[in-house]
C-alpha positions as CSV (number, residue, x, y, z in Angstrom):
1,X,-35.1,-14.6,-32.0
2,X,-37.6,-13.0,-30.1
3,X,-40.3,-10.9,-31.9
4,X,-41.4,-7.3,-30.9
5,X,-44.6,-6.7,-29.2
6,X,-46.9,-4.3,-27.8
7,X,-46.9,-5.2,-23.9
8,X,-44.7,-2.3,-22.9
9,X,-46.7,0.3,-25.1
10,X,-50.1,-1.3,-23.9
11,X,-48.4,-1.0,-20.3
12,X,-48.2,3.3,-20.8
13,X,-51.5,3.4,-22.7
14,X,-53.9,1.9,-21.3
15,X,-56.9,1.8,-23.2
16,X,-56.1,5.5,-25.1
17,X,-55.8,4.0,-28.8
18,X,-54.8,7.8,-30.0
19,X,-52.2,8.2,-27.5
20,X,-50.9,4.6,-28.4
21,X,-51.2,5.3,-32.3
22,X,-49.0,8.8,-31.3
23,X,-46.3,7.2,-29.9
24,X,-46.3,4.2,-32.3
25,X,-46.6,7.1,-35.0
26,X,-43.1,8.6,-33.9
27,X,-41.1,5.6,-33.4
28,X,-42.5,4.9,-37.0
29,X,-40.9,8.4,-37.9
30,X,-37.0,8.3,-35.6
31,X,-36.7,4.9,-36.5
32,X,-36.0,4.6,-39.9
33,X,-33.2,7.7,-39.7
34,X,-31.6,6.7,-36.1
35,X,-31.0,2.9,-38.3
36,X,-29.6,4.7,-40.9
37,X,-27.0,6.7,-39.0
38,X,-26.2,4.0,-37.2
39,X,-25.8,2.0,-40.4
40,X,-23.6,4.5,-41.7
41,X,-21.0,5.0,-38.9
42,X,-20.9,1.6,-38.2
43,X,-19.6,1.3,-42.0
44,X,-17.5,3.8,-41.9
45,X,-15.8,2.7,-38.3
46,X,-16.7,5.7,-36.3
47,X,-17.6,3.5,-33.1
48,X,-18.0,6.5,-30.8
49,X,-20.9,8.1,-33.0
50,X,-22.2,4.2,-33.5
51,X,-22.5,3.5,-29.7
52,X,-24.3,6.8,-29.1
53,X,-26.7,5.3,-32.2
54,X,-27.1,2.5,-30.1
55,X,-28.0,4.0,-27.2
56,X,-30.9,5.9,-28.9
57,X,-32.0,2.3,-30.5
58,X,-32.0,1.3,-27.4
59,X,-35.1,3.1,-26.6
60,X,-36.4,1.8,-29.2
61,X,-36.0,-2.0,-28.4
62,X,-36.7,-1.9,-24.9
63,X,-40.8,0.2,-26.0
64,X,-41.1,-2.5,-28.4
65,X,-40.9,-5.3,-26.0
66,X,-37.5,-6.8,-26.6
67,X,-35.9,-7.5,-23.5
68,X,-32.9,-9.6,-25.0
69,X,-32.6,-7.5,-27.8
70,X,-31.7,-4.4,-25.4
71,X,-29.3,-6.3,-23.7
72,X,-27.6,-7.3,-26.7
73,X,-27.7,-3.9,-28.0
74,X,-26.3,-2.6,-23.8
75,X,-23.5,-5.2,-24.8
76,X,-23.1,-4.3,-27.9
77,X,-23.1,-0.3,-27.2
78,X,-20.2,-1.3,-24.7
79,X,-18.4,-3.3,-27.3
80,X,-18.4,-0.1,-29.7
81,X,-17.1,2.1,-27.3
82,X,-14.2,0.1,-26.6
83,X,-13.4,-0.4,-30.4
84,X,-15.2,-3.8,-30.5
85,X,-17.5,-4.8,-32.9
86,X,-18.6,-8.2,-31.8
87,X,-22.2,-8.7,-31.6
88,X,-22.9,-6.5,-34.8
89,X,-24.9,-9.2,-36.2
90,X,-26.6,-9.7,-33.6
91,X,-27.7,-6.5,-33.5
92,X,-28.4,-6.1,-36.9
93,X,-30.6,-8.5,-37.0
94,X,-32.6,-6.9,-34.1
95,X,-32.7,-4.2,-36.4
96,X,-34.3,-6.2,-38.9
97,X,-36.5,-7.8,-37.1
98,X,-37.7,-4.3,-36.0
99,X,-37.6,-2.6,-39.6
100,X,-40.1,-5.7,-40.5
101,X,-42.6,-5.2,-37.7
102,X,-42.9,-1.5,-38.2
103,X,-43.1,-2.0,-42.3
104,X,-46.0,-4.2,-41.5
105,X,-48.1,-1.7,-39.0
């Protein structure tokens, strides 16, 4: 699976280490809560409130670099709305994949 990177964020930065330290700073901060909540009302079924997760984690995957990962997670945001919950592991797994890489900044 592919692994998150720092093209897109190096893209919008530039050289300005502070701004990119700011906005790696903040996904640092949402991330962790916008996971959880998703985690939550995908446990408890509520698929409308977990394909609006989605689509905020969706940010998320495309800054970090993950260009198959944000498809999955378009796919899977579709899925969700519709009642379906195929490609949740898939997309869990982009979610830990991401949780890792932001544990080890």
């Amino acid at each position: 699976m592919e692994q998150p990177n720092f093209s897109y964020i190096n893209s919008l930065c530039g050289d300005d280490e502070i701004f990119k330290q700011k906005l790696l700073d903040i996904i640092k901060m949402e991330y962790p809560e916008e996971r959880d909540i998703y985690l939550k009302n995908s446990a408890a079924k509520n698929f409308k409130e977990a394909a609006n997760n989605v689509h905020k984690l969706k940010h998320k995957i495309s800054i970090l670099g993950l260009e198959k990962s944000y498809d999955i997670a378009s796919q899977f945001e579709k899925n969700l709305i519709e009642g379906n919950e195929s490609l949740q592991e898939e997309f869990n797994e982009v979610l830990n994949i991401i949780t890792r890489f932001l544990n080890e900044l």
